[in-house]
MARSE-691802 format. One record per residue (C-alpha): residue in three letters; y, z, x. Coordinates in steps of 0.001 Angstrom, whole numbers, plus 500000, padded with zeros to 6 digits. Layout:
<ropas>
ROPA | ALA | Y | Z | X
...
</ropas>
This chain:
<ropas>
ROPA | UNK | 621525 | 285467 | 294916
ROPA | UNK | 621007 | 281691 | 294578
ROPA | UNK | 621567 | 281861 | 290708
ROPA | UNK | 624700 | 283541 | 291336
ROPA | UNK | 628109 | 281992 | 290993
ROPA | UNK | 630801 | 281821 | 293311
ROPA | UNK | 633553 | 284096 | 292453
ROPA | UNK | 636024 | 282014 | 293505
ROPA | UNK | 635521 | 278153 | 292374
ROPA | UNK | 632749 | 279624 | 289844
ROPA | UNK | 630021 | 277482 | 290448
ROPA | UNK | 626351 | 278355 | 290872
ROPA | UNK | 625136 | 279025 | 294234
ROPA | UNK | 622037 | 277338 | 294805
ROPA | UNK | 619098 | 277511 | 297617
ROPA | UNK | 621398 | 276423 | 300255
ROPA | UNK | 623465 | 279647 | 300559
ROPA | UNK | 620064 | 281114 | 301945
ROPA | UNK | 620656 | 279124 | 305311
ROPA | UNK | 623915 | 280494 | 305605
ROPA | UNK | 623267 | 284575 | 304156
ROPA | UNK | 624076 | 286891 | 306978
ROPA | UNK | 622997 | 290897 | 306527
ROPA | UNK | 625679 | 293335 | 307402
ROPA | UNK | 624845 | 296718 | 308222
ROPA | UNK | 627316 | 298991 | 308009
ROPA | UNK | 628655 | 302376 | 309523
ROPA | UNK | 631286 | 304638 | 306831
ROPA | UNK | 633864 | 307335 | 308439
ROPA | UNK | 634908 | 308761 | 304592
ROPA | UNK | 637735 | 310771 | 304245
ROPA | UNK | 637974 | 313780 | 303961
ROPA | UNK | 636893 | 315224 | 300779
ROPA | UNK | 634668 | 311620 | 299938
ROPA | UNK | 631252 | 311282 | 300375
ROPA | UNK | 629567 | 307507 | 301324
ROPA | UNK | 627886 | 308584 | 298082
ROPA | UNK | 630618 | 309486 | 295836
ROPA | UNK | 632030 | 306075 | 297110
ROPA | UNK | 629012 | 304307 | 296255
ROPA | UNK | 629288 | 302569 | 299662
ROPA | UNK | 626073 | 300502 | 300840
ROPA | UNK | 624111 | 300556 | 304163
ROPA | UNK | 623364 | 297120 | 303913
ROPA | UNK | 625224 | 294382 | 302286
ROPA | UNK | 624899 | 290155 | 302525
ROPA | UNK | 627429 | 287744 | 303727
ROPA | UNK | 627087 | 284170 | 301641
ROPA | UNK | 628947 | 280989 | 302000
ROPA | UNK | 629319 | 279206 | 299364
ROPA | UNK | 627984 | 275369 | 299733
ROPA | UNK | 630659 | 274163 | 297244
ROPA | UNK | 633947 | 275350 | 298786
ROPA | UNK | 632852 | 277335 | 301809
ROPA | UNK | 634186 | 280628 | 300684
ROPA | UNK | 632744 | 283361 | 302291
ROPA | UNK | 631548 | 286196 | 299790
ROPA | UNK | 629655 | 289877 | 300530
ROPA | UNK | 627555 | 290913 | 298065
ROPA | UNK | 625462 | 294390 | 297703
ROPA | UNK | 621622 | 294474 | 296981
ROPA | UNK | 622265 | 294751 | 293439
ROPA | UNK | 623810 | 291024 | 293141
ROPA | UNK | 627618 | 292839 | 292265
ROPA | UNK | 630269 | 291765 | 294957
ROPA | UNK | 631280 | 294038 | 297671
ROPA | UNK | 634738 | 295346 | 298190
ROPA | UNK | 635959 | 298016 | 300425
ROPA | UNK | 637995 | 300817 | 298555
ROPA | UNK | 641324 | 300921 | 299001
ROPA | UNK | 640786 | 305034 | 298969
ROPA | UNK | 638050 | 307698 | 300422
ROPA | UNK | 637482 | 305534 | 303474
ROPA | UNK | 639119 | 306104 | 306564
ROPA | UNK | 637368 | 303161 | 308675
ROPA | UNK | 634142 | 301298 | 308614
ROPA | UNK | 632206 | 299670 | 311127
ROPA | UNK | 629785 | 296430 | 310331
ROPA | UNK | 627505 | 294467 | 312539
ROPA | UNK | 624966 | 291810 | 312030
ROPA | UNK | 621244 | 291995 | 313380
ROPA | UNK | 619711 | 289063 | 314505
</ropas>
């Protein structure tokens, strides 16, 4: 994650963001006919704020940014473990 850059003022993250990663955990209701699979939705995804203009961005395991489908999911609940 820390050679990642920010997706929205495009510079690289660096070791910083690592104070500020949360993990979000996540609970999918799909709709009908979807599968959590078929939607390729994660259990597990990472909160990080930027360090160069505080934008907050999720990212899955995989390094790709994380956005909730506009279709196949009828609600989704996340919390944080601390």
């Amino acid at each position: 994650m820390v050679a990642l850059m920010c997706p929205a003022c495009h510079q690289t993250y660096v070791a910083g963001i690592l104070l500020t990663m949360r993990t979000l955990h996540h609970f999918w209701n799909p709709a009908p006919g979807h599968t959590v699979t078929s939607l390729g939705l994660p259990g597990t995804t990472y909160q990080v704020t930027c360090p160069h203009c505080s934008v907050e961005t999720e990212y899955e395991a995989s390094g790709r940014v994380f956005k909730v489908p506009e279709k196949g999911v009828l609600s989704g609940t996340q919390f944080e473990r601390k």
